[in-house]
Backbone as JSON Lines, residues from 0, in Angstrom:
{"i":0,"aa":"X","n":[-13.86,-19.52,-43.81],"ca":[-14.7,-18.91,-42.81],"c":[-14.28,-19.31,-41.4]}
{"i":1,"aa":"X","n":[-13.94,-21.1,-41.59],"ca":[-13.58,-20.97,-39.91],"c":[-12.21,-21.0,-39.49]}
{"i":2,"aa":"X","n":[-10.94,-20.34,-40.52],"ca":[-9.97,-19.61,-40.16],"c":[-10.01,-18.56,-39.51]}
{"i":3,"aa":"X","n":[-11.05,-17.65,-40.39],"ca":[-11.64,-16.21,-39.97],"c":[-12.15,-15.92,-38.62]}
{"i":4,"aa":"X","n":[-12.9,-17.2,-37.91],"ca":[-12.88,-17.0,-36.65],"c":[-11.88,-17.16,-35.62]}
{"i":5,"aa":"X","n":[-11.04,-18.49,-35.7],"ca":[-9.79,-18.9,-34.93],"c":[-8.91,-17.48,-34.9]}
{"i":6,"aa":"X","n":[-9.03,-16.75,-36.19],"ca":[-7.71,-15.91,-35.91],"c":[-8.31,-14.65,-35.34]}
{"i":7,"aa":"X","n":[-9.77,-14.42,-35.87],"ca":[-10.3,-13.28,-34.84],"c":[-10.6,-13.46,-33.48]}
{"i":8,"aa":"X","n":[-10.71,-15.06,-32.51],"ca":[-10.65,-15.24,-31.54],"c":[-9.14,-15.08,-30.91]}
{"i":9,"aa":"X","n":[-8.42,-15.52,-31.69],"ca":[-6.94,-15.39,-31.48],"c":[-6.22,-14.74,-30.83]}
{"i":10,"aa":"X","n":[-6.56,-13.3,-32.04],"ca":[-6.35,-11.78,-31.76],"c":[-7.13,-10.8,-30.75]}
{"i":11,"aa":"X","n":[-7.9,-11.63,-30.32],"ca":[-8.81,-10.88,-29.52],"c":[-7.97,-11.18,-28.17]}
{"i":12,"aa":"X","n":[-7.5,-12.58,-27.59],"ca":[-7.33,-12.99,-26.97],"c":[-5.58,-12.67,-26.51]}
{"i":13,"aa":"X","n":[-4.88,-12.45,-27.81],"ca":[-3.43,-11.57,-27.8],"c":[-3.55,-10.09,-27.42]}
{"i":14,"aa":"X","n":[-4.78,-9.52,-27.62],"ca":[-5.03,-8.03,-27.26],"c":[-5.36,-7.86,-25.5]}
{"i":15,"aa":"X","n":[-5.9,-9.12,-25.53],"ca":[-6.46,-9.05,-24.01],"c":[-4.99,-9.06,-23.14]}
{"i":16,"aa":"X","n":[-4.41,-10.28,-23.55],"ca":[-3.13,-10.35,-22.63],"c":[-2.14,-9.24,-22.27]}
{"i":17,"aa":"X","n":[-2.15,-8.63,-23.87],"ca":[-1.35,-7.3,-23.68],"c":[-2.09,-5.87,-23.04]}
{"i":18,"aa":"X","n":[-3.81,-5.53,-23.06],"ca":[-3.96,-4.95,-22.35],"c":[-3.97,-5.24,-20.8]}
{"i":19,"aa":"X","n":[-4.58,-6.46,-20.51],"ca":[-4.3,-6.2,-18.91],"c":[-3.42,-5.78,-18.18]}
{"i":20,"aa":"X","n":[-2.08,-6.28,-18.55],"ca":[-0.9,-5.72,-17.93],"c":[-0.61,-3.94,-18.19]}
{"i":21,"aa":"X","n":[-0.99,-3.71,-19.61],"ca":[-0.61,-2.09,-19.53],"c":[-2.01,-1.49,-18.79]}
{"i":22,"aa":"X","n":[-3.21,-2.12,-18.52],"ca":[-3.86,-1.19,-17.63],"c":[-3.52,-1.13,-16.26]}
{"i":23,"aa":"X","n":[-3.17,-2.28,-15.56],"ca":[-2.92,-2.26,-14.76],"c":[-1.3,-1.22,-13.99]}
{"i":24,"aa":"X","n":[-0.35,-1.02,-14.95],"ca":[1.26,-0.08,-14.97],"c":[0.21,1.54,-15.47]}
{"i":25,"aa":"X","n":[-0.5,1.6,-16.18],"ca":[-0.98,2.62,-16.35],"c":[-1.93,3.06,-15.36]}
{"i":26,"aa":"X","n":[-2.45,2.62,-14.2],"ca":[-3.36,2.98,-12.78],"c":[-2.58,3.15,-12.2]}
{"i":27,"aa":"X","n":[-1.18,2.28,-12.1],"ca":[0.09,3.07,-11.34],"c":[0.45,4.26,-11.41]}
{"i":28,"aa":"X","n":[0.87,4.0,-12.79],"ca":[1.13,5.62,-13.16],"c":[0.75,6.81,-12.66]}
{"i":29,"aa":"X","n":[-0.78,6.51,-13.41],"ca":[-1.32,7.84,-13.22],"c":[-1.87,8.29,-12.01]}
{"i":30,"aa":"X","n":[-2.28,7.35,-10.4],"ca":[-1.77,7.3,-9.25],"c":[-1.06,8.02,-8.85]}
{"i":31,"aa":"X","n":[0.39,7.48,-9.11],"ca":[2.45,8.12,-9.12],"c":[1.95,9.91,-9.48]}
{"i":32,"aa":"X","n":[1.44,10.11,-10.51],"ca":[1.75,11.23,-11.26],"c":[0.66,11.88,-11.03]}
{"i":33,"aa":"X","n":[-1.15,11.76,-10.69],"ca":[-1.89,12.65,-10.02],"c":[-2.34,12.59,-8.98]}
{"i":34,"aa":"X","n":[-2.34,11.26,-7.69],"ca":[-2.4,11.1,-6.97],"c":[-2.2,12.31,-5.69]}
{"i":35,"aa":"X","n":[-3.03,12.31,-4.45],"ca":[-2.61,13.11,-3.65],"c":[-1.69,12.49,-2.52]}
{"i":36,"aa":"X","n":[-0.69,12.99,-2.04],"ca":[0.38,12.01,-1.26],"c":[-0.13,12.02,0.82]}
{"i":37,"aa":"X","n":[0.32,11.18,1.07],"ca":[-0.02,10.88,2.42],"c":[1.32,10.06,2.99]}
{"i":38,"aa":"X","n":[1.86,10.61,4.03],"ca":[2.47,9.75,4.97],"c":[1.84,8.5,6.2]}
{"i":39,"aa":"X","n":[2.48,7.3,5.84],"ca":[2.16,6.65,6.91],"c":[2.57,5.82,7.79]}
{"i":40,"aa":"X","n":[2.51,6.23,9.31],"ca":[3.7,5.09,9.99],"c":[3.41,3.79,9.72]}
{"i":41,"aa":"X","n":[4.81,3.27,9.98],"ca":[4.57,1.63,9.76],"c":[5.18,1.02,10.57]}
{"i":42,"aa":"X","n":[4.94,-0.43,10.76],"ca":[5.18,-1.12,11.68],"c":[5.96,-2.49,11.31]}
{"i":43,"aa":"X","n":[6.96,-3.61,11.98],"ca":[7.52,-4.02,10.56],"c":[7.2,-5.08,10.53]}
{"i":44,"aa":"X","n":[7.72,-6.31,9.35],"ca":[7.45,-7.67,9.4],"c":[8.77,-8.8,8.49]}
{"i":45,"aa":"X","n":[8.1,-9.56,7.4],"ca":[9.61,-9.86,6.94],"c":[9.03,-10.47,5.36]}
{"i":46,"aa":"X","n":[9.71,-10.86,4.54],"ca":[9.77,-10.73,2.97],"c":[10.32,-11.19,1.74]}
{"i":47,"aa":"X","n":[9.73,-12.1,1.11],"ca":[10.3,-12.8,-0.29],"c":[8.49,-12.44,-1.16]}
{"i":48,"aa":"X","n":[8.48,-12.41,-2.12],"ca":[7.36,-12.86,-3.13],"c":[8.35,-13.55,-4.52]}
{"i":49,"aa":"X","n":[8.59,-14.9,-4.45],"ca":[8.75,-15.74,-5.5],"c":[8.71,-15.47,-7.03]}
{"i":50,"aa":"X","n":[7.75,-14.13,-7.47],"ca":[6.85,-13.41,-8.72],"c":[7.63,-12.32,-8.44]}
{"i":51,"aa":"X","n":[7.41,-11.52,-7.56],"ca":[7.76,-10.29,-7.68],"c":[9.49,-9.85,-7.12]}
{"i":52,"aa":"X","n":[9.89,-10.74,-6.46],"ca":[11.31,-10.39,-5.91],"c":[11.01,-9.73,-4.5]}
{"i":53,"aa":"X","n":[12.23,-9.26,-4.01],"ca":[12.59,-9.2,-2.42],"c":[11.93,-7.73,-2.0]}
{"i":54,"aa":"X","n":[10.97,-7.85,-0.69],"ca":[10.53,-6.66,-0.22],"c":[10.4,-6.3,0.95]}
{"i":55,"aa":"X","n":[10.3,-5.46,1.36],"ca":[10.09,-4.71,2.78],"c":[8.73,-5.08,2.91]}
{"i":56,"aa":"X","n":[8.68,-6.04,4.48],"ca":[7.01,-6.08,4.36],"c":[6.6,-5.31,5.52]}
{"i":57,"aa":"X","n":[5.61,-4.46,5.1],"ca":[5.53,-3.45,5.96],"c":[3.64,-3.7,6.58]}
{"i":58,"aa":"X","n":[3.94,-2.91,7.93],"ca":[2.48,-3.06,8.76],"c":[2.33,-1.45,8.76]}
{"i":59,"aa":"X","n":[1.13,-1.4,8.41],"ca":[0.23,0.44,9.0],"c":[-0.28,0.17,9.92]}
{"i":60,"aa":"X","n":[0.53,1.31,10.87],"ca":[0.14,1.58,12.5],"c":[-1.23,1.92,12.42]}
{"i":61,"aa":"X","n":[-1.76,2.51,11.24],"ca":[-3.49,2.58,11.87],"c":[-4.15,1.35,11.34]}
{"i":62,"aa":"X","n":[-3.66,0.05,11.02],"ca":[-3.99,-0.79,10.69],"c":[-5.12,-1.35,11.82]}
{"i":63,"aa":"X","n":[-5.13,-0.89,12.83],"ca":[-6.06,-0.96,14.29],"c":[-7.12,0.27,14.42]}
{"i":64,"aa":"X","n":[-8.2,-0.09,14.22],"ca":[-8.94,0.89,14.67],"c":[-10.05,0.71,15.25]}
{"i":65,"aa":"X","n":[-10.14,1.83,15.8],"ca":[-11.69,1.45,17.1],"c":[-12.86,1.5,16.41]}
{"i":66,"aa":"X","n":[-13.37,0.14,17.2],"ca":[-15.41,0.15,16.7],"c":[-16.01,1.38,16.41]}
{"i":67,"aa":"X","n":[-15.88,2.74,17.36],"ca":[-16.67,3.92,17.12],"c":[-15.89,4.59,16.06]}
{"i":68,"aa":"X","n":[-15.42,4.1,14.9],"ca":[-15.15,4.98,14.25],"c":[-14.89,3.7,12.93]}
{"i":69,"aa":"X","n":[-15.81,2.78,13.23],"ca":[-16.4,2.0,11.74],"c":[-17.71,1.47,11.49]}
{"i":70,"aa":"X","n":[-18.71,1.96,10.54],"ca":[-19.69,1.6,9.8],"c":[-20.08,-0.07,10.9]}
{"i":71,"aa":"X","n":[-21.51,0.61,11.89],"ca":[-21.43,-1.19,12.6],"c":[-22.17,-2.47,11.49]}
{"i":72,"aa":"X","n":[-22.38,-1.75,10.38],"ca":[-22.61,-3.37,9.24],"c":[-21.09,-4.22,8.56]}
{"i":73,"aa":"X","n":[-20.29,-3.29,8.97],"ca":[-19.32,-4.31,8.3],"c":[-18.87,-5.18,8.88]}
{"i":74,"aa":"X","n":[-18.21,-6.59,8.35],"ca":[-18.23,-7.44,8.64],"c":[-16.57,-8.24,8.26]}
{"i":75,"aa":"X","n":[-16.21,-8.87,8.88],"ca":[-14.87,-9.94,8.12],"c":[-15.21,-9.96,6.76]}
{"i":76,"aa":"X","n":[-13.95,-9.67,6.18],"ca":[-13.67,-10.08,4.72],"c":[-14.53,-8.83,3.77]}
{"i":77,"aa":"X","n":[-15.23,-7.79,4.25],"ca":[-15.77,-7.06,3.45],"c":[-14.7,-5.92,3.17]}
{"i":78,"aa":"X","n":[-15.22,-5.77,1.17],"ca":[-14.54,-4.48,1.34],"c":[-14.91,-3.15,1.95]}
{"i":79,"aa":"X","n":[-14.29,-1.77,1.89],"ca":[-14.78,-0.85,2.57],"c":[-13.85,0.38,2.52]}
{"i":80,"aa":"X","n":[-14.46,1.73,2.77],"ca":[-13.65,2.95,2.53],"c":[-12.38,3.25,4.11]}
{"i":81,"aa":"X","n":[-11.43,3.71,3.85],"ca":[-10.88,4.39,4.78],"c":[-10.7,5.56,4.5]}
{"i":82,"aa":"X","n":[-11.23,6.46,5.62],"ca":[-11.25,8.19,5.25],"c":[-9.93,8.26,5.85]}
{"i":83,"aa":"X","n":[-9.46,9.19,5.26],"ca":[-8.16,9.96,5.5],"c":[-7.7,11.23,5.96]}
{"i":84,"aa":"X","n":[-7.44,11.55,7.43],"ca":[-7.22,13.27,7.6],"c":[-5.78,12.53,7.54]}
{"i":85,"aa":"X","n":[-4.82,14.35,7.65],"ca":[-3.71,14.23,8.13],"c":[-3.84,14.78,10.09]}
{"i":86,"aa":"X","n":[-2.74,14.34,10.88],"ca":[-2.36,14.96,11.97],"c":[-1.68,16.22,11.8]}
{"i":87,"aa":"X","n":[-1.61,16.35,12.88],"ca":[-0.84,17.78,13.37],"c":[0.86,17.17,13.0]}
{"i":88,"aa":"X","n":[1.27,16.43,12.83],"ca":[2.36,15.79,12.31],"c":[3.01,15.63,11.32]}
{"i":89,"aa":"X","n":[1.74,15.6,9.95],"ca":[1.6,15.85,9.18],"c":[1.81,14.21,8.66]}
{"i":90,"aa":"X","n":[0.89,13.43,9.29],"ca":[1.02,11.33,9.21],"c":[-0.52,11.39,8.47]}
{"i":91,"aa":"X","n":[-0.74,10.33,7.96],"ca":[-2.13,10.48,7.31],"c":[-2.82,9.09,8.9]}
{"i":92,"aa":"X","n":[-4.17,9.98,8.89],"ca":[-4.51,8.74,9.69],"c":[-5.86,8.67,9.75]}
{"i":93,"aa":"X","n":[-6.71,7.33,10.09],"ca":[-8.38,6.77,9.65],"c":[-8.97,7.62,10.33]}
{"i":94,"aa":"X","n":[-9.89,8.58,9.74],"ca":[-10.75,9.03,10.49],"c":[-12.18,8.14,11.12]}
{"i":95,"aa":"X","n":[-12.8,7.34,9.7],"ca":[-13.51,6.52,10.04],"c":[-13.77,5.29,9.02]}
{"i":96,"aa":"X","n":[-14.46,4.56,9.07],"ca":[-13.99,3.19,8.01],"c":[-15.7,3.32,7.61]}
{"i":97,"aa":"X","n":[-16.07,3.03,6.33],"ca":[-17.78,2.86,6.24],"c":[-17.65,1.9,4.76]}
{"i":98,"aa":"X","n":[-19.08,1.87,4.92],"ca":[-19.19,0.63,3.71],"c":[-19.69,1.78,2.19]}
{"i":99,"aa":"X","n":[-19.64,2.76,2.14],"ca":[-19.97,4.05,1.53],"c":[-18.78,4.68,1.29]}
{"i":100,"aa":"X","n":[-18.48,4.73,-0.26],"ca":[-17.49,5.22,-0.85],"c":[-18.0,6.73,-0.6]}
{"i":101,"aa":"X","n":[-16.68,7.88,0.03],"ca":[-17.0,8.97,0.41],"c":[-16.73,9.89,-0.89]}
{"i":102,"aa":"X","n":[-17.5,10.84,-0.84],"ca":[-17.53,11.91,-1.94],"c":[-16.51,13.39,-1.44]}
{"i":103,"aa":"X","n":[-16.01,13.69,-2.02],"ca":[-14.72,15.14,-1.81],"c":[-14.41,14.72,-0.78]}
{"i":104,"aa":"X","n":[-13.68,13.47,-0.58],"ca":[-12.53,13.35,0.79],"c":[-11.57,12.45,0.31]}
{"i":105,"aa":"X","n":[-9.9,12.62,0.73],"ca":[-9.63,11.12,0.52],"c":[-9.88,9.94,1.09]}
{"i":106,"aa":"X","n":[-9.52,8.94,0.54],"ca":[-9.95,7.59,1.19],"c":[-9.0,6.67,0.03]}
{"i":107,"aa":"X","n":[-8.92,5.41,0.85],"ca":[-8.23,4.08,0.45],"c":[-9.1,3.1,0.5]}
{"i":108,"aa":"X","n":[-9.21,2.02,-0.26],"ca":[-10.05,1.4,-0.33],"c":[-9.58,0.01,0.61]}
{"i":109,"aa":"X","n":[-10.08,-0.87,1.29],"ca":[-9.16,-1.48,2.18],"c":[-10.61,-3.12,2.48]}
{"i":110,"aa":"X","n":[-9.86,-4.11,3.08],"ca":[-10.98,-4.92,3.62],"c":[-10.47,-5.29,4.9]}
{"i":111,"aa":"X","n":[-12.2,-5.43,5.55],"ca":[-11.84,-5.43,7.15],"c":[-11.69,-7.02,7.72]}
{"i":112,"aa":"X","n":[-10.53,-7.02,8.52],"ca":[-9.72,-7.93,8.74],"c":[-10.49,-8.49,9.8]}
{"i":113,"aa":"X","n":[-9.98,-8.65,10.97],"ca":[-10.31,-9.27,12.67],"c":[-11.25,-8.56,13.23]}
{"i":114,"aa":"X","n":[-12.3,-8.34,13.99],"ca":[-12.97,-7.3,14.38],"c":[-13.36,-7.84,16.29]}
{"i":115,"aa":"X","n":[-12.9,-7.08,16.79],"ca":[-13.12,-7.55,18.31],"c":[-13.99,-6.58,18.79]}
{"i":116,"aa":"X","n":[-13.81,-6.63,20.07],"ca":[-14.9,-6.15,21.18],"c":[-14.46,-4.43,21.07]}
{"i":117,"aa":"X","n":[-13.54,-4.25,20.8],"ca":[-13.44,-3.04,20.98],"c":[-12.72,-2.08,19.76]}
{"i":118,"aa":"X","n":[-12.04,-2.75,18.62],"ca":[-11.45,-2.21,17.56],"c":[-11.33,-3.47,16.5]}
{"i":119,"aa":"X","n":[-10.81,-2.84,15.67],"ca":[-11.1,-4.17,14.35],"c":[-9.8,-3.6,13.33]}
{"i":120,"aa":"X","n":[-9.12,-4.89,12.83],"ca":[-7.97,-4.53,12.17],"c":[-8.54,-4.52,10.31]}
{"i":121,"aa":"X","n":[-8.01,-3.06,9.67],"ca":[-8.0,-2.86,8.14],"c":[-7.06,-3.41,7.34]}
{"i":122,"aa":"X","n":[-7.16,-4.31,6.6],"ca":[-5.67,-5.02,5.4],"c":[-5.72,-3.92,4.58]}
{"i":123,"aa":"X","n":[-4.69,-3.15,4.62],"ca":[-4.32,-1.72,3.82],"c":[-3.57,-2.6,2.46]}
{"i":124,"aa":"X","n":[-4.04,-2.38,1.47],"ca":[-3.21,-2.79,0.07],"c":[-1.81,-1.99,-0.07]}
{"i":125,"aa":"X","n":[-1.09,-1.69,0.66],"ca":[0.26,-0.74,0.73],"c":[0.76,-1.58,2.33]}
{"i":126,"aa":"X","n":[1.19,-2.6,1.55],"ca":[1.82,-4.12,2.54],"c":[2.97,-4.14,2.03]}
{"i":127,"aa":"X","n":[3.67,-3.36,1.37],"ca":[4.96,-4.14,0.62],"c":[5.47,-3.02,-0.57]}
{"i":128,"aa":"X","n":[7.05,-3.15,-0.23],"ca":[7.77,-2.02,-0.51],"c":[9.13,-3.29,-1.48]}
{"i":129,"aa":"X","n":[8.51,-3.32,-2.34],"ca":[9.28,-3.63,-3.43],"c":[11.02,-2.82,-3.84]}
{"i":130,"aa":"X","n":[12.24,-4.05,-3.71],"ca":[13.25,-3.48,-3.79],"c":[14.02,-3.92,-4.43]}
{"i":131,"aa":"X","n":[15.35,-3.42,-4.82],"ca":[16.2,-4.05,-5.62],"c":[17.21,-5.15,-5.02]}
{"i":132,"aa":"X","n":[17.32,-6.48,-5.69],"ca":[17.2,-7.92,-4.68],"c":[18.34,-8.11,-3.73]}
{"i":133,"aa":"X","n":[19.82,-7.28,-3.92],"ca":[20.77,-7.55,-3.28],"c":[20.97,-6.12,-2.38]}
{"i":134,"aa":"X","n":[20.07,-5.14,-2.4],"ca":[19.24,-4.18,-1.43],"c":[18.29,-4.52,-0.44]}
{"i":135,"aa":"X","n":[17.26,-5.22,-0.68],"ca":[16.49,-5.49,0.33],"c":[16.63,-6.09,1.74]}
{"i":136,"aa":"X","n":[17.72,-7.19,1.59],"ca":[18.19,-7.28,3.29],"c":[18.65,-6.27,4.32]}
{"i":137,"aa":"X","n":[19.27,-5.62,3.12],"ca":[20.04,-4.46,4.32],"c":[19.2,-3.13,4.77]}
{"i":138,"aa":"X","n":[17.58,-3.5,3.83],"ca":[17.18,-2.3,3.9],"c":[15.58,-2.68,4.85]}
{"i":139,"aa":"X","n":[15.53,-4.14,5.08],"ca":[15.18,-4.97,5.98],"c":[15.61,-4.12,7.19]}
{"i":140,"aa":"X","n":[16.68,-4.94,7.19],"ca":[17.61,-4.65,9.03],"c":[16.95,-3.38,9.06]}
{"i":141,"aa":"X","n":[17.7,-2.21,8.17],"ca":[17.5,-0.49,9.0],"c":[15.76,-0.47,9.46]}
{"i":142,"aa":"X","n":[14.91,-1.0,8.82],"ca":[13.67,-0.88,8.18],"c":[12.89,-1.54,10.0]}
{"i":143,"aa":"X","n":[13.65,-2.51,10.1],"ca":[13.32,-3.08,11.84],"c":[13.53,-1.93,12.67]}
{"i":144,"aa":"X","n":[15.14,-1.8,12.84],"ca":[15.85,-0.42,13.75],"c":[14.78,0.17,13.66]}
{"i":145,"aa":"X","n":[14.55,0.98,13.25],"ca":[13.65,2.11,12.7],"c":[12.17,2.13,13.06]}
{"i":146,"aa":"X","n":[11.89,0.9,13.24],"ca":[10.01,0.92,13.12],"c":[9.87,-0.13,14.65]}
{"i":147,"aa":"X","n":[11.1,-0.08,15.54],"ca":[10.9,-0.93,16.81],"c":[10.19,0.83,17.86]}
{"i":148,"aa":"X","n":[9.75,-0.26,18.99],"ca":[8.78,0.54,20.03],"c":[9.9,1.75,20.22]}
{"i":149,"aa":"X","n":[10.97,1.55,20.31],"ca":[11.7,2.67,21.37],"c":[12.24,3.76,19.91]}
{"i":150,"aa":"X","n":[12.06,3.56,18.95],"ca":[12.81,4.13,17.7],"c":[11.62,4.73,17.27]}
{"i":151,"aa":"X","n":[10.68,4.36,16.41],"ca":[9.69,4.51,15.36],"c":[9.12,5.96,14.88]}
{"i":152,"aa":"X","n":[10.49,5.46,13.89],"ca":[10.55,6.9,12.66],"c":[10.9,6.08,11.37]}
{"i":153,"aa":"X","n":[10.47,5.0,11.06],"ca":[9.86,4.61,9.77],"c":[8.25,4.76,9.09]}
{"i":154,"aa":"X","n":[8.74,5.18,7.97],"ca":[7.13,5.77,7.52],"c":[7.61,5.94,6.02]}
{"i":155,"aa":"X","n":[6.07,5.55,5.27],"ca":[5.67,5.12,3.83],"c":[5.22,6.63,3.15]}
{"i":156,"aa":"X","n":[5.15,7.22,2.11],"ca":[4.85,7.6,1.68],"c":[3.89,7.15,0.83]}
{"i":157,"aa":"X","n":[2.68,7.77,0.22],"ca":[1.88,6.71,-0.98],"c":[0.97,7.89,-1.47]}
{"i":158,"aa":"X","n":[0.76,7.81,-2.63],"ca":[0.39,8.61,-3.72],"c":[-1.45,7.95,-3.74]}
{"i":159,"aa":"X","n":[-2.35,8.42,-3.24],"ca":[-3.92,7.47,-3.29],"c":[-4.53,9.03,-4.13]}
{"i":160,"aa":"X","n":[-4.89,7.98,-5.04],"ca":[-6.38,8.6,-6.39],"c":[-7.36,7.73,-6.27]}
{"i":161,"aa":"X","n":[-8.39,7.73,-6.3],"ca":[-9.81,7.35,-6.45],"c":[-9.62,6.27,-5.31]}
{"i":162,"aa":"X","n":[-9.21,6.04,-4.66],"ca":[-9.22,5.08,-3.46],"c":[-8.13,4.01,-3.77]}
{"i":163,"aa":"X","n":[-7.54,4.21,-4.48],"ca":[-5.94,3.38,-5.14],"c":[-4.56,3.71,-4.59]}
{"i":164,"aa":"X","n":[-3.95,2.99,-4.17],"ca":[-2.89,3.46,-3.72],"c":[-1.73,3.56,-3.84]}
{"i":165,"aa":"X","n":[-0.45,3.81,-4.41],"ca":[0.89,3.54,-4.58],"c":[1.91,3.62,-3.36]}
{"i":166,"aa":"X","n":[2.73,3.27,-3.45],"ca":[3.65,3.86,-2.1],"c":[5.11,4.08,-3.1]}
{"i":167,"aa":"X","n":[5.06,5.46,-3.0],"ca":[6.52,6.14,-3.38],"c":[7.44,6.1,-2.8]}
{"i":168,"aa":"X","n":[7.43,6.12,-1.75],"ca":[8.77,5.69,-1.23],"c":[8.92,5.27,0.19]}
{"i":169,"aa":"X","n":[10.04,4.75,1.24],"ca":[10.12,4.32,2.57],"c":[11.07,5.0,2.9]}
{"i":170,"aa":"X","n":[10.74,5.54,4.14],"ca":[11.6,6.79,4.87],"c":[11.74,5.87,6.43]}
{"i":171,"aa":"X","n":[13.25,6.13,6.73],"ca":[13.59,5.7,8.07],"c":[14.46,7.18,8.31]}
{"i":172,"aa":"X","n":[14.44,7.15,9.65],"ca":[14.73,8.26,10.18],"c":[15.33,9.57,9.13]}
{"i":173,"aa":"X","n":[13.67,9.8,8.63],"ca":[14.04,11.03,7.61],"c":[14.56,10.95,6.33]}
{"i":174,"aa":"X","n":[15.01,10.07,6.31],"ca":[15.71,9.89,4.92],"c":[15.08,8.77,4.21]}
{"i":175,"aa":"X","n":[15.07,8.89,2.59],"ca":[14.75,7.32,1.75],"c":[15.48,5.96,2.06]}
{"i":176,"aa":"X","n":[15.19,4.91,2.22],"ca":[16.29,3.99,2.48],"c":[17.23,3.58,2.05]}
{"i":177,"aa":"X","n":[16.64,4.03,0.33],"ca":[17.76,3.66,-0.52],"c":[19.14,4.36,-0.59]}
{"i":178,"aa":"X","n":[18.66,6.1,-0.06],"ca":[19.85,7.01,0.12],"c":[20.82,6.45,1.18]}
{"i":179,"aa":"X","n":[19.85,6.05,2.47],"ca":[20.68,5.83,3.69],"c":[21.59,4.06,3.18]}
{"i":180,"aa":"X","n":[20.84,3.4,2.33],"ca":[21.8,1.8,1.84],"c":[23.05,2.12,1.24]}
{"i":181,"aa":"X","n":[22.6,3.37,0.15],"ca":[23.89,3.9,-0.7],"c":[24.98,4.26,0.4]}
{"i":182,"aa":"X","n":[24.38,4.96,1.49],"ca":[25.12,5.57,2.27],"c":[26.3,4.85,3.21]}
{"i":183,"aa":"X","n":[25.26,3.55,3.83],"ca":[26.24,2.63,4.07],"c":[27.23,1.84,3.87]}
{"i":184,"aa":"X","n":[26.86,1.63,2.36],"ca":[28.11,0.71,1.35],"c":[29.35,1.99,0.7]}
{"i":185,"aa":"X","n":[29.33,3.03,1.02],"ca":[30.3,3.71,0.78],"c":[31.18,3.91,2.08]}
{"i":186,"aa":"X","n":[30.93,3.88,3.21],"ca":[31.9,3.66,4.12],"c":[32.54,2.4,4.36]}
């Protein structure tokens, strides 16, 4: 009898390990594959994760947004919705931030960072552009070029379902980076 439990605790506990990880590649997924897509400028920074390998660490230019256009109960460290139009540009950008998950709109789910006298910064979960390890420096450098004041035509793509977000791909001046890396190591 008290085999019968050890091995049904066991197995319970081998099922757990192996589902978390496939739920979590499977919210990707299905994100990747029904998700609605949004462009977004970015702004740049710099990148190792020890776990995950070498990445582009990336800043969202609407990562700043003004008081009149966020929910005045929120507070540091809370989570919270970001509504989503596109521009005339066709860039995705905050319409307004609230503590009220919105119904038929998109939105990202995000927590509010610094909040000052006049705007308050959003930690967007689409911080980091995961790459292949002897790629990512060089895709660093273009990734700076690209997203400095006098340049800035780097921008994220990202696939957001139910307020989840992926980022499909990183575009510097128009192109994927990985096309423009390939591009460089052949000359």
């Amino acid at each position: 009898m008290k085999n019968k439990i050890i091995i049904s605790v066991f197995s319970c506990l081998v099922l757990l390990q192996i589902a978390t990880p496939l739920s979590m590649i499977m919210k990707r997924e299905s994100t990747l594959k029904e998700g609605t897509l949004f462009r977004f400028k970015t702004a740049p920074v710099d990148p190792f994760d020890a776990f995950r390998g070498r990445y582009v660490a990336l800043q969202i230019e609407e990562s700043r947004v003004s008081l009149n256009k966020v929910s005045p109960e929120l507070e540091h460290g809370q989570n919270a919705y970001a509504h989503i139009v596109v521009d005339k540009d066709g860039f995705a950008k905050i319409s307004q931030v609230t503590a009220l998950k919105p119904k038929g709109a998109p939105y990202l789910s995000v927590r509010i960072g610094y909040k000052g006298t006049k705007d308050m910064t959003i930690d967007f979960p689409i911080d980091r552009y995961y790459m292949e390890e002897n790629a990512a420096p060089r895709a660093e450098k273009l990734y700076r070029r690209h997203s400095r004041q006098d340049a800035k035509d780097a921008y994220v793509t990202v696939k957001i379902k139910d307020g989840f977000g992926v980022i499909e791909g990183l575009y510097v001046a128009g192109q994927k980076i990985e096309d423009l890396i390939k591009a460089q190591g052949k000359r």
